[in-house]
C-alpha positions as CSV (number, residue, x, y, z in Angstrom):
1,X,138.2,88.2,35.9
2,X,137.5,91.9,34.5
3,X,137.7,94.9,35.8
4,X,134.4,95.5,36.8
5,X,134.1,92.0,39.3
6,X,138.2,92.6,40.7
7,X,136.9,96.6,41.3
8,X,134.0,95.2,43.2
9,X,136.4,92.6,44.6
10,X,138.4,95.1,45.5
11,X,136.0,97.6,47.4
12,X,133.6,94.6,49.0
13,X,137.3,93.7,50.4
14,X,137.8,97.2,51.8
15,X,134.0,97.8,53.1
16,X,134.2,94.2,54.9
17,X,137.5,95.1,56.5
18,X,136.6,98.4,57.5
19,X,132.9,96.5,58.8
20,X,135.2,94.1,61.0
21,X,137.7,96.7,62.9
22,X,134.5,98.0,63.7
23,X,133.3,95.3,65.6
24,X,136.4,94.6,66.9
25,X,136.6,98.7,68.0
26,X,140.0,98.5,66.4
27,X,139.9,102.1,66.4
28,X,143.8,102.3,64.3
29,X,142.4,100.1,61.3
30,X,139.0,101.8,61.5
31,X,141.2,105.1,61.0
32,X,143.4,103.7,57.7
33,X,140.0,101.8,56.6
34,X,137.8,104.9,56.7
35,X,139.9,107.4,55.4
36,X,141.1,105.5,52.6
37,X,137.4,104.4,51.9
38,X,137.1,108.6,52.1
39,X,139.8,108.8,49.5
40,X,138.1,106.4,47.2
41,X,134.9,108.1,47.7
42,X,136.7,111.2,46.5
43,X,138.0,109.8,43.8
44,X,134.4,108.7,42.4
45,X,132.9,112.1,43.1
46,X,132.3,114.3,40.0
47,X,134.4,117.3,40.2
48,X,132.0,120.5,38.3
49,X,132.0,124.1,38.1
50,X,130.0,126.0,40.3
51,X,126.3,126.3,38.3
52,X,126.2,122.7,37.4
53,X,127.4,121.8,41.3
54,X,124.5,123.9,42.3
55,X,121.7,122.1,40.2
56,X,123.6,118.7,40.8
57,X,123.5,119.1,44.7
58,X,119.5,120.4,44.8
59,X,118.9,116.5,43.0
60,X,118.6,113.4,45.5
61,X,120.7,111.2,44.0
62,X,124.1,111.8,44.2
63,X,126.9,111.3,41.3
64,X,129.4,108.9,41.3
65,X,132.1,108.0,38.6
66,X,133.8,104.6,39.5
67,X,137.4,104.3,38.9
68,X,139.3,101.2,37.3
69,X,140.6,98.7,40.1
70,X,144.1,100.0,38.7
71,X,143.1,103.6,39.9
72,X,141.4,101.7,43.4
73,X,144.8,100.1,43.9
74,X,146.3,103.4,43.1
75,X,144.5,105.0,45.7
76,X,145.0,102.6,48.3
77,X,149.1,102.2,47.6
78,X,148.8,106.0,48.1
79,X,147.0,105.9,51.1
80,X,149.5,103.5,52.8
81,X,153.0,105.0,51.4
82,X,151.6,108.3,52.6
83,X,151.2,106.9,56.6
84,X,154.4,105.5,56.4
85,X,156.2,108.1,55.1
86,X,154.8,110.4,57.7
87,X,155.3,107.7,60.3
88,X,158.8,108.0,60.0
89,X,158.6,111.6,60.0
90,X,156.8,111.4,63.2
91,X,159.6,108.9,64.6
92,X,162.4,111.4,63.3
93,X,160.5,113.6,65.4
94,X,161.1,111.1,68.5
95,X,156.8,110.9,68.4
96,X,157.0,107.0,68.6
97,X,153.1,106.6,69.8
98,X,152.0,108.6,66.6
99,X,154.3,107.1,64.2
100,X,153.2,103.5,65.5
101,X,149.4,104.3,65.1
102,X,150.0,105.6,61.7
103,X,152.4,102.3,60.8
104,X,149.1,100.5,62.3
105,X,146.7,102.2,60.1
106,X,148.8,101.2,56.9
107,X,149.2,98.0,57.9
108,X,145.3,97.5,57.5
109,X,145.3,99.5,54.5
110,X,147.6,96.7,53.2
111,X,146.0,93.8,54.4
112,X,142.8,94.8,52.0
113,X,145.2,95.0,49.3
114,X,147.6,92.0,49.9
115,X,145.6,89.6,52.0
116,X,143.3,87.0,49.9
């Protein structure tokens, strides 16, 4: 399989996730989904100094760089290490409502990642 098809895999998996805690109004895995569909998004956005932003924001079109599925899984990993870690803050904390939400929102961050 290259790159390209397990990228495509990879996002398809995300979008179609995301897609189905929305019709379920799962409103924890709609949170993990979407903001680490935001962090990929960020990801593929071109980073430019100010002139060429200018000129590159008056066009229609906007510009996208795709990362590898490496960087995708990356991402996600990132995305899901960073609500647990600050889960467990949030339980240090004694803010066990919070810390479960956030555990929730990893947990479907994961399954896109783990689950075939």
């Amino acid at each position: 399989m290259s790159s390209n098809s397990s990228e495509s895999g990879l996002h398809a998996r995300l979008a179609s996730a995301l897609r189905d805690a929305r019709r379920r109004r799962d409103l924890t895995a709609v949170a993990g989904l979407a903001g680490a569909s935001t962090a990929l998004a960020e990801a593929e956005s071109i980073q430019l100094p100010g002139e060429a932003l200018a000129i590159l924001a008056a066009s229609c079109t906007p510009t996208r760089i795709p990362v590898g599925d490496h960087q995708v899984r990356r991402i996600l990993l990132e995305q899901c290490d960073g609500r647990e870690r600050e889960a467990a803050a949030c339980l240090a904390q004694g803010e066990t409502v919070r810390a479960e939400r956030l555990r929730g929102e990893a947990a479907a961050i994961s399954g896109v990642l783990f689950d075939a």
